[in-house]
C-alpha positions as CSV (number, residue, x, y, z in Angstrom):
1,X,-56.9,-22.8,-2.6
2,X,-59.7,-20.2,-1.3
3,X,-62.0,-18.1,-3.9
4,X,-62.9,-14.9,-2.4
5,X,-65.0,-13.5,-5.2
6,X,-67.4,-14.7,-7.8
7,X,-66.0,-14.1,-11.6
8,X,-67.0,-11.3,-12.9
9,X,-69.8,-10.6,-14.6
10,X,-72.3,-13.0,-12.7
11,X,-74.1,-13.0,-16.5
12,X,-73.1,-11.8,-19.7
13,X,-74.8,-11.9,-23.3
14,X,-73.3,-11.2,-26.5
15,X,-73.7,-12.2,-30.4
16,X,-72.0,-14.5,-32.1
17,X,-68.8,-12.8,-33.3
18,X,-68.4,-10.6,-30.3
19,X,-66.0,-11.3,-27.3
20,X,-66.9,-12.3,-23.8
21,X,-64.4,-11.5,-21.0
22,X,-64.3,-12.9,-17.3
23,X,-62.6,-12.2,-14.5
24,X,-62.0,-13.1,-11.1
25,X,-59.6,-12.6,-7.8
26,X,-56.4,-15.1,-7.5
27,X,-57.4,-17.7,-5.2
28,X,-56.1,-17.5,-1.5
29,X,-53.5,-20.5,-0.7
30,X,-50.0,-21.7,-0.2
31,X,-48.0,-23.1,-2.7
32,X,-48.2,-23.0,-6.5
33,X,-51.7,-22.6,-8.0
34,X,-53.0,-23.3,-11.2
35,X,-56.1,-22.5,-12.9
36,X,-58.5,-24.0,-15.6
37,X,-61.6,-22.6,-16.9
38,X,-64.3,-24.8,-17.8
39,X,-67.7,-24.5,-20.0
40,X,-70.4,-26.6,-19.2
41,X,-67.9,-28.9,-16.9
42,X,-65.5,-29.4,-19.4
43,X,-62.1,-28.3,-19.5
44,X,-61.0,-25.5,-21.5
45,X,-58.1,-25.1,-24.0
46,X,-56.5,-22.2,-25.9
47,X,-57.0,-21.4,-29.1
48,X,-60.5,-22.8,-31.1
49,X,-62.9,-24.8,-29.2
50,X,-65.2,-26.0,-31.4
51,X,-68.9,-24.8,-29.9
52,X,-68.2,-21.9,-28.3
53,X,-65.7,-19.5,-30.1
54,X,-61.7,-18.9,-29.6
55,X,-60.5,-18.9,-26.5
56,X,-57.6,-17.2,-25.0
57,X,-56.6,-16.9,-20.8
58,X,-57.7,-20.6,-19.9
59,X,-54.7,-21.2,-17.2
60,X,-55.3,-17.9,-16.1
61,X,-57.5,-15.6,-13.8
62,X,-58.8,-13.9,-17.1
63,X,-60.8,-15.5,-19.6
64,X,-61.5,-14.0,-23.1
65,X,-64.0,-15.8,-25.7
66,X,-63.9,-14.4,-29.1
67,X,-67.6,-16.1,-29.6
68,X,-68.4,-18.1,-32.6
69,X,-71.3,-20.7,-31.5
70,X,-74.8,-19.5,-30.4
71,X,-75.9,-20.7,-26.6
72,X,-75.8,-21.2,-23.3
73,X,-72.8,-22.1,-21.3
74,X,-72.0,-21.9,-17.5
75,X,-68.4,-20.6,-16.7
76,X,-66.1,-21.8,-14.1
77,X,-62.4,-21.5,-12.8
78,X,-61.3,-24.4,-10.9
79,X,-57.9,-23.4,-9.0
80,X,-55.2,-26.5,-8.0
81,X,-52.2,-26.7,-5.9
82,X,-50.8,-29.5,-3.8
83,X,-53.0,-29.5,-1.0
84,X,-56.4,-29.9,-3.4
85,X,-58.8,-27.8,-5.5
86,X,-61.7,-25.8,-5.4
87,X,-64.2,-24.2,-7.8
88,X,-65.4,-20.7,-8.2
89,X,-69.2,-20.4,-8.6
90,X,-70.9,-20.2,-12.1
91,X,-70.8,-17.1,-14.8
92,X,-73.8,-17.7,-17.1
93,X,-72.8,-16.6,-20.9
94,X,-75.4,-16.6,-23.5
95,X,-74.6,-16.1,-27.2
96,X,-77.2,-14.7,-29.2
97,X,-77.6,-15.8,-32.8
98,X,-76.9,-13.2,-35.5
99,X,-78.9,-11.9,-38.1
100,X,-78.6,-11.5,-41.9
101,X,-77.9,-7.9,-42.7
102,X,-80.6,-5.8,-43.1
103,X,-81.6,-2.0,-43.8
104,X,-82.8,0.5,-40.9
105,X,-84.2,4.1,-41.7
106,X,-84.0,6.7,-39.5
107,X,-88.1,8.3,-39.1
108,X,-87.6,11.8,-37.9
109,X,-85.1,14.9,-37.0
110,X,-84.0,13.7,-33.5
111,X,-84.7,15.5,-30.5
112,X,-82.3,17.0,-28.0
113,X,-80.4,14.7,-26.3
114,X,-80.8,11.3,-29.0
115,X,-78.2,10.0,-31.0
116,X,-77.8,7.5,-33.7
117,X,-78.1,4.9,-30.8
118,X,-82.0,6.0,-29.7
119,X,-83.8,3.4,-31.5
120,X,-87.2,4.4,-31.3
121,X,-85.9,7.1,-34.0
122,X,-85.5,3.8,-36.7
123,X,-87.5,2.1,-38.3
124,X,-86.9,-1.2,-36.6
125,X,-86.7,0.0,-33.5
126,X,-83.0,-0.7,-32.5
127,X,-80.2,1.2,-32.1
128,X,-76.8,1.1,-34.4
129,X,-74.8,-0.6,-31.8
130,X,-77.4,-3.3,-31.5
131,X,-78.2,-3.7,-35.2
132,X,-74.8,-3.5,-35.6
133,X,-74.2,-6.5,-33.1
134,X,-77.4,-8.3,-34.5
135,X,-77.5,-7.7,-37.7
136,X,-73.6,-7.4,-38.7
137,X,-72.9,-5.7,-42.2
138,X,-76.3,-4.1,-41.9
139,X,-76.7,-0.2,-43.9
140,X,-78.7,3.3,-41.9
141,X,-80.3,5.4,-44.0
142,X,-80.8,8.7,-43.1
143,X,-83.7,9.8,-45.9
144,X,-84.3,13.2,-47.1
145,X,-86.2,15.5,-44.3
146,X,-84.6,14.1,-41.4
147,X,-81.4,14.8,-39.2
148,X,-78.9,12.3,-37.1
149,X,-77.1,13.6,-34.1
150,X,-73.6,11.6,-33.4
151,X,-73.7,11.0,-29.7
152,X,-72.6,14.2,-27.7
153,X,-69.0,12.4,-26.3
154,X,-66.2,14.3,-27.6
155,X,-62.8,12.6,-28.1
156,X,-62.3,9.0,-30.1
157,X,-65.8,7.6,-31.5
158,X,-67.0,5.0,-34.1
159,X,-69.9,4.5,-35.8
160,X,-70.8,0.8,-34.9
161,X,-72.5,-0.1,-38.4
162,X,-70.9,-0.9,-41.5
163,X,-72.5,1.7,-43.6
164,X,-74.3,4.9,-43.0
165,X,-76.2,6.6,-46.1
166,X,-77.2,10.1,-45.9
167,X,-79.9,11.0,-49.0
168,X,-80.8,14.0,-50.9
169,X,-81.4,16.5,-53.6
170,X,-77.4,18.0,-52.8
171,X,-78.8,21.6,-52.2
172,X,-77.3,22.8,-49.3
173,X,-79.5,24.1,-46.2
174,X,-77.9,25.9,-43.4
175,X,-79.6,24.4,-40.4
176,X,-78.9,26.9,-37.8
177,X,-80.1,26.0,-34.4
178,X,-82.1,22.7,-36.1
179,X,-85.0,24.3,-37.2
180,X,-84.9,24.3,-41.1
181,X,-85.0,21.0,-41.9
182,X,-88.5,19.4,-41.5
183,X,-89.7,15.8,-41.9
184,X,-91.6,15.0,-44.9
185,X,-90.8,18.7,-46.1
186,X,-87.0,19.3,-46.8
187,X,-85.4,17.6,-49.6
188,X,-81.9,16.9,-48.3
189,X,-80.7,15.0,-44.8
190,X,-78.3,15.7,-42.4
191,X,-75.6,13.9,-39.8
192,X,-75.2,16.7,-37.1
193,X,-71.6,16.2,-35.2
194,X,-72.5,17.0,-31.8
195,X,-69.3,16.5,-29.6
196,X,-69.0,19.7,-27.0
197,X,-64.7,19.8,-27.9
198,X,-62.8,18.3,-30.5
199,X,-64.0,14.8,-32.3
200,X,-62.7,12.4,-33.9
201,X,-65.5,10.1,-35.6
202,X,-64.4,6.8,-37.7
203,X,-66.9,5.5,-40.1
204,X,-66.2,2.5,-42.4
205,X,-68.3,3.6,-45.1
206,X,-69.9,7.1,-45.4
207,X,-72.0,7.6,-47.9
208,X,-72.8,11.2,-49.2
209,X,-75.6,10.9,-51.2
210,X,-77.2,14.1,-51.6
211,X,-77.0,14.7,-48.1
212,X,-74.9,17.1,-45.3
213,X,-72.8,16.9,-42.6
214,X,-72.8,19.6,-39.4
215,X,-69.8,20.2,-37.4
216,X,-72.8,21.8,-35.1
217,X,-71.7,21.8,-31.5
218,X,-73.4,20.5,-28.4
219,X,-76.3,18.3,-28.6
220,X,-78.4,20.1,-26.2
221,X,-81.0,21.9,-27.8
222,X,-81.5,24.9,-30.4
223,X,-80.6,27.6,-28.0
224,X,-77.0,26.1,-27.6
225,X,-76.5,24.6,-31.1
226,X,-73.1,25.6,-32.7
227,X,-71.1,25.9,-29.5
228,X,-68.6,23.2,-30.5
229,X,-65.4,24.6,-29.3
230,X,-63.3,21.6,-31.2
231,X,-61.8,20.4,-34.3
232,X,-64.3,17.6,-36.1
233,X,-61.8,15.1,-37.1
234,X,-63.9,12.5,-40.3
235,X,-62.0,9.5,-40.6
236,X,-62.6,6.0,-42.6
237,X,-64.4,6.2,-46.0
238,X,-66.1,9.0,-47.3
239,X,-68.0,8.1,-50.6
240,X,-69.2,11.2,-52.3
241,X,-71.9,9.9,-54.2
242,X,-73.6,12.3,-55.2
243,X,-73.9,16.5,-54.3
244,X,-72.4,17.1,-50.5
245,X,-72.0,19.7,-48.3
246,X,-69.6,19.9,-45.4
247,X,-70.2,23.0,-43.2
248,X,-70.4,24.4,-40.1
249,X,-73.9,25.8,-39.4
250,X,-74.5,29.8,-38.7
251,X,-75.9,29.2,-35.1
252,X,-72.8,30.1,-33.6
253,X,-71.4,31.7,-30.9
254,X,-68.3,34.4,-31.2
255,X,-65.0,33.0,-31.5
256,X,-66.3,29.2,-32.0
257,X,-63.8,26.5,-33.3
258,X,-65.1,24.8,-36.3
259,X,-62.8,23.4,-38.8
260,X,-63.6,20.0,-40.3
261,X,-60.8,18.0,-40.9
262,X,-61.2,15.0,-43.8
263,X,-58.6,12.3,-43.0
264,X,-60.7,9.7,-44.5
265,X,-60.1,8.7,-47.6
266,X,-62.1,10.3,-50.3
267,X,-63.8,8.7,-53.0
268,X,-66.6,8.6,-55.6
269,X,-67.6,11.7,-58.8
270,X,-69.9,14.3,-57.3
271,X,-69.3,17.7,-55.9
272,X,-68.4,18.5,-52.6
273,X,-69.6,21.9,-50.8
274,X,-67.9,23.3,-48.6
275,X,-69.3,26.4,-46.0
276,X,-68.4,27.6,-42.8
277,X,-70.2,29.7,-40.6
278,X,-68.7,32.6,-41.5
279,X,-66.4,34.5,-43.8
280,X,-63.7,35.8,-41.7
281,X,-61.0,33.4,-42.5
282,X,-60.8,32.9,-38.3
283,X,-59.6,28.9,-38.1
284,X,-63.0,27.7,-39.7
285,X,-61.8,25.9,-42.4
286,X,-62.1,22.3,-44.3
287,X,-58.7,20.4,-43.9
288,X,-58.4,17.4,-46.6
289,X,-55.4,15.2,-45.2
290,X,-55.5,11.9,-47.3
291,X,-53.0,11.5,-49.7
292,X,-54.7,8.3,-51.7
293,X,-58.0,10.1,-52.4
294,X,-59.5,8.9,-55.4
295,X,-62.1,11.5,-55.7
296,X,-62.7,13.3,-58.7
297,X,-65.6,15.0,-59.0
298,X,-65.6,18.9,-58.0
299,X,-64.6,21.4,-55.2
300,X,-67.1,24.3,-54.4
301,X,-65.7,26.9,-51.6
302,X,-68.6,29.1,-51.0
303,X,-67.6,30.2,-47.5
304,X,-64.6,29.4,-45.4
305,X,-61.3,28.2,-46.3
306,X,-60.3,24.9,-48.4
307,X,-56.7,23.7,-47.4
308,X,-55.4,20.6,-48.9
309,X,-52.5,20.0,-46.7
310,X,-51.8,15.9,-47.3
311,X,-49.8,15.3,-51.0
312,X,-52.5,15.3,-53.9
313,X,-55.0,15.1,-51.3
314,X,-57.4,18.1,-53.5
315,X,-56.8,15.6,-56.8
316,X,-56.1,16.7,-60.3
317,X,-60.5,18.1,-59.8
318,X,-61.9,21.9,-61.0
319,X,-62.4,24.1,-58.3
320,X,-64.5,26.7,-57.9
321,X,-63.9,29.7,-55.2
322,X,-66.7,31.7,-54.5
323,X,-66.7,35.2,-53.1
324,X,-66.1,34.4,-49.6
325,X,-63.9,31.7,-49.6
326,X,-60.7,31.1,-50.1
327,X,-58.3,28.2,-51.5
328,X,-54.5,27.1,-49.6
329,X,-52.5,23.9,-50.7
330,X,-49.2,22.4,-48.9
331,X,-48.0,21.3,-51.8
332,X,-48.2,22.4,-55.5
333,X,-51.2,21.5,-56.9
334,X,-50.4,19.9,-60.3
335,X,-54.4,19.9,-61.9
336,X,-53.7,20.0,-66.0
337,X,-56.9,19.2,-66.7
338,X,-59.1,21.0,-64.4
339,X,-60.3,24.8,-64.4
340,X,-59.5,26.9,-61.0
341,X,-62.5,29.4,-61.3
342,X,-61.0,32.3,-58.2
343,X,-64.0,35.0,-57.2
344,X,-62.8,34.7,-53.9
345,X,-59.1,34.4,-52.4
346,X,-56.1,32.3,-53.1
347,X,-53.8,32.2,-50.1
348,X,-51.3,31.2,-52.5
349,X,-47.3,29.9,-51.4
350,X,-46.8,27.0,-54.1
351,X,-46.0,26.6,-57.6
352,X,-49.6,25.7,-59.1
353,X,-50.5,24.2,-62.8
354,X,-54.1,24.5,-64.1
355,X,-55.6,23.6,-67.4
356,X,-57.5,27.2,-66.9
357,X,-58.1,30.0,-64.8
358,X,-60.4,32.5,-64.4
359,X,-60.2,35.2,-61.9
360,X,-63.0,37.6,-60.9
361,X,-65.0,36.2,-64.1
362,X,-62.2,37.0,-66.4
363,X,-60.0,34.4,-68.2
364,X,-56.7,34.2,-68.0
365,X,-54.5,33.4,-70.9
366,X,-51.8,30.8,-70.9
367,X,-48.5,31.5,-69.3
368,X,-46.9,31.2,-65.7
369,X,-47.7,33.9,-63.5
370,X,-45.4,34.7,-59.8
371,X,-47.5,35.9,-56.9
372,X,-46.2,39.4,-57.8
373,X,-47.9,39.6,-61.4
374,X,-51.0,38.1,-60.1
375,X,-51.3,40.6,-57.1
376,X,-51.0,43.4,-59.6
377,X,-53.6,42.3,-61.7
378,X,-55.9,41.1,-58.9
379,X,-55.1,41.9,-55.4
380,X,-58.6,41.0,-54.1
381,X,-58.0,38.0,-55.1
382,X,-54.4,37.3,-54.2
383,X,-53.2,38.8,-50.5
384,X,-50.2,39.2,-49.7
385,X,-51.6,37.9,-46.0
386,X,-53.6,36.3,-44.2
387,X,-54.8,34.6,-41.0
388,X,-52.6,31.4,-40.4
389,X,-55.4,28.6,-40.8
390,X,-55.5,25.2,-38.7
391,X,-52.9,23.0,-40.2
392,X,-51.0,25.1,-41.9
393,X,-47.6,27.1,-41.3
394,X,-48.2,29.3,-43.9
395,X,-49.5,32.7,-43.8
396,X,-47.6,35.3,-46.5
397,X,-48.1,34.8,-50.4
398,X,-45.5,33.6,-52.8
399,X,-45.3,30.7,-55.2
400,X,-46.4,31.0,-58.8
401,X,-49.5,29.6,-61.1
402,X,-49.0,28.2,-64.6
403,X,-52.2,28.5,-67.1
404,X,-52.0,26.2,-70.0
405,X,-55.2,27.1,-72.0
406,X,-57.4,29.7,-72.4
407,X,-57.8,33.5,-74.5
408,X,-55.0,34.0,-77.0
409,X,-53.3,36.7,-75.1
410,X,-53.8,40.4,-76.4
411,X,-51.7,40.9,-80.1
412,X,-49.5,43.6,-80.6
413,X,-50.6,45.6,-83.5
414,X,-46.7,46.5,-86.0
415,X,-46.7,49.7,-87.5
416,X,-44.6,49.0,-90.3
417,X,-45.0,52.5,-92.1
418,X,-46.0,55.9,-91.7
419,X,-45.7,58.8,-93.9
420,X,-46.4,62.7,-93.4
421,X,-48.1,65.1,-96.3
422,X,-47.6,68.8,-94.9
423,X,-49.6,69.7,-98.2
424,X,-52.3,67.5,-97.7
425,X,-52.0,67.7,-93.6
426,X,-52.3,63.9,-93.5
427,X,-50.5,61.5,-91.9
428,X,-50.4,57.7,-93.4
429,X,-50.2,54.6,-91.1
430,X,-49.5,51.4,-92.2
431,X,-49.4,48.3,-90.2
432,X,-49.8,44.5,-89.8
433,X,-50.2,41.5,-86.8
434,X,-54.0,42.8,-86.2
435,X,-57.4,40.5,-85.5
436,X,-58.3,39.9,-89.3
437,X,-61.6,41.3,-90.1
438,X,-61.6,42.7,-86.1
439,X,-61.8,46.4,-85.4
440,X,-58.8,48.9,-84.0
441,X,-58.5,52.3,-82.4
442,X,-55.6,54.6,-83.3
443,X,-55.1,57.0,-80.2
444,X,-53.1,60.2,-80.4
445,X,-51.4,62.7,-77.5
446,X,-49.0,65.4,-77.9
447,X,-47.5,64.7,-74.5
448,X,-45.6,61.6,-74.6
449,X,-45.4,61.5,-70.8
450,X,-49.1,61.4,-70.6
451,X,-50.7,58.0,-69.1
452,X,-51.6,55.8,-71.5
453,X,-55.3,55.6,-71.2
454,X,-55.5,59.1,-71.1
455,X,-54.5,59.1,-75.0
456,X,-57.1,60.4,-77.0
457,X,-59.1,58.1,-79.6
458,X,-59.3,59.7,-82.9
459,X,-60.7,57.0,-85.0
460,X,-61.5,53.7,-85.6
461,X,-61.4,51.5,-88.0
462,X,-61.2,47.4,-89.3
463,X,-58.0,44.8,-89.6
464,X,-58.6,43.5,-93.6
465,X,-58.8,39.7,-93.9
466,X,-54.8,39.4,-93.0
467,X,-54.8,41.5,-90.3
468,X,-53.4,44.6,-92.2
469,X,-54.6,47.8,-92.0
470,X,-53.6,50.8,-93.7
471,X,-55.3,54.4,-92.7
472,X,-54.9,58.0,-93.3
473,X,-55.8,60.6,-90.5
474,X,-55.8,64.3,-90.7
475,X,-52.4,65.9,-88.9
476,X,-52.1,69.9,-88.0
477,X,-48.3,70.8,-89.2
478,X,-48.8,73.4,-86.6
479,X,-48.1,71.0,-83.9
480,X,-44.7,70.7,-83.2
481,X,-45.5,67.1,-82.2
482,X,-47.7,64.1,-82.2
483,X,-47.9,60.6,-81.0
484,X,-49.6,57.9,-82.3
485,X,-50.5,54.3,-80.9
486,X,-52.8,51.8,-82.8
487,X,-54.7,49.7,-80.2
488,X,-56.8,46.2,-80.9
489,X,-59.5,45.7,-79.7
């Protein structure tokens, strides 16, 4: 047998733990041939060779060393057949010693163009890949007053280290075009997703620790920041330590695709932020997907739209909807001991239980309310439709929302007696079921088919300590009639 080629590649060095893979061309020659890798002149076997690592393809033309041994070794195929042998020529492996884990702190806001793998931007000098490879189970910290981009790839990425901090105070800072934060100045940090179309980014431990997280757009500068034209996809673990904002960043063009989806699974107590660019409602929304989140600290919506589409994926947590944004869940959101506080929207199609609710800054008192009765009362708050949002199929109101605290709902004053003195031109009311000790109007209209609050208030006066009340008002036996309504408060 004939070699035409050298293995592939001529040299090749790794850390210990990583895998080392050879190849090289069949050998040229009649007859059966069989193959044998060696190391260092000695024959290889599969499975654990004690020195080097695991090895797997040693009859064949590709070799794969999961590396376990720091080194040098010289790698060769020897091919066989019946008319003799012959050896390929050497591929030199060297396996670098790991390590211990250590710590590496990102020094700045990166420029245009670097990415969590620019290592003059740590403190150490290296790049996440390579501490990652070096220094295996090592943490980055991103520290207040400084910003990480993600590499500007698009499509499937993974951060390479096992943990990735981002610090701050948890006050949100919309860094349009990267120009508001400022090392040493700003109090909060930022990772800055730069992939051009839609990401998907794995981390195995993301930690929100007073920090934020950008679905920005291209990595190419301020004047282009926030073109992303692609869903942000977060998967992993997503620890919300402390205060966190996921947003989308206001230096955007028309028409941009922003949504961040959360498919990691969520955990940890403090509140997470949620903002997008704008508050139109157009496909810019936060998607949580993970149906074994064990977060429980709080939602904010302060602009944008919260869906939770997996199972439970919102938790049993208080939210809070501000002004422009909005609040959709796939499923009915069964939260008995948290408070929905709604000054924005609810794009609401499921059958919802809260411990309380407060709409527009008013309570509301216990009872199950459809999406009819809620409309009437506040239809700001509750549309009747709106703009179908990325992952859901939903887009016209229904569904239902069950209070179980909150104000006693409004009594019914009982008038149990009245009685007329044409003599005297007095009328007598008598009455119970009132606020004890609380006050009462007593309104009045000749005109039965006159609205309501158009009656006329002709007095007021104060529920004794049971709630009774008994009152005497002047009546013209003129009129031909009168009618008389006693209203608390």
């Amino acid at each position: 047998p004939v070699f035409t080629q050298a293995p592939t590649p001529a040299t090749l060095t790794v850390y210990q733990g990583q895998s080392a893979q050879f190849t090289i061309a069949p050998a040229l020659g009649a007859g059966t041939i069989s193959y044998k890798w060696q190391s260092n002149g000695m024959n290889l076997t599969n499975g654990n060779t004690a020195g080097l690592g695991i090895v797997s393809g040693a009859t064949t033309s590709n070799l794969i060393i999961v590396t376990s041994a720091a080194g040098s070794f010289s790698l060769n195929l020897v091919a066989s057949s019946l008319s003799g042998s012959s050896t390929s020529s050497i591929s030199a492996l060297t396996v670098l010693a790991i390590q211990p884990a250590t710590t590496a702190t990102l020094l700045d806001v990166q420029a245009v163009n670097n990415d969590w793998n620019t290592a003059s931007d740590w403190d150490l000098d290296i790049g996440a890949v390579l501490l990652a490879s070096q220094y295996p189970g090592s943490t980055n910290i991103v520290p207040a007053g400084t910003v990480l981009n993600t590499p500007d790839l698009g499509g499937a990425m993974f951060f390479p280290g096992s943990r990735l901090i981002l610090q701050g105070d948890g006050n949100f800072v919309n860094n349009g075009g990267d120009t508001v934060i400022v090392t040493g100045v700003s109090t909060t940090s930022e990772l800055r997703a730069s992939g051009a179309s839609s990401s998907f980014i794995y981390f195995p431990d993301l930690q929100m620790a007073g920090g934020q997280l950008d679905n920005s757009g291209n990595n190419v500068g301020n004047s282009n920041a926030g073109q992303s034209q692609g869903l942000l996809d977060l998967t992993g673990e997503i620890d919300i330590v402390s205060n966190a904002t996921f947003y989308s960043d206001s230096g955007v063009r028309t028409s941009s695709l922003r949504t961040i989806k959360i498919g990691a699974w969520l955990t940890g107590s403090g509140t997470i932020q949620f903002s997008a660019f704008d508050a139109s409602f157009n496909s810019n929304n936060l998607v949580v997907t993970c149906t074994s989140n064990t977060f429980n600290g709080q939602w904010l919506v302060t602009q944008g739209a919260l869906l939770g589409s997996g199972l439970n994926s919102l938790g049993t947590n208080s939210i809070t909807v501000g002004t422009n944004g909005a609040l959709e869940t796939l499923y009915n959101l069964n939260d008995p001991s948290a408070t929905l506080i709604l000054n924005g929207k609810m794009f609401l199609h499921s059958s919802d239980v809260f411990h309380a609710l407060t709409v527009g800054g008013v309570p509301v008192s216990p009872g199950t309310y459809s999406y009819a009765a809620l409309a009437a009362a506040y239809p700001t708050n509750f549309p009747a439709a709106w703009l179908l949002q990325i992952g859901s199929t939903f887009s016209n109101a229904s569904g239902s929302i069950t209070v179980l605290t909150g104000p006693p709902p409004p009594q019914s004053v009982t008038i149990t007696q009245s009685s007329f003195s044409s003599s005297l031109g007095t009328l007598t009311l008598a009455g119970t079921n009132g606020v004890a000790a609380g006050t009462y109007h007593v309104l009045t209209t000749t005109n039965l088919a006159l609205p309501y609050n158009q009656w006329s208030v002709i007095t007021n006066g104060t529920f004794d300590n049971t709630g009774a009340f008994n009152i005497t008002l002047p009546f013209n036996s003129a009129d031909s009639q009168g009618f008389f309504s006693v209203k608390s408060p």
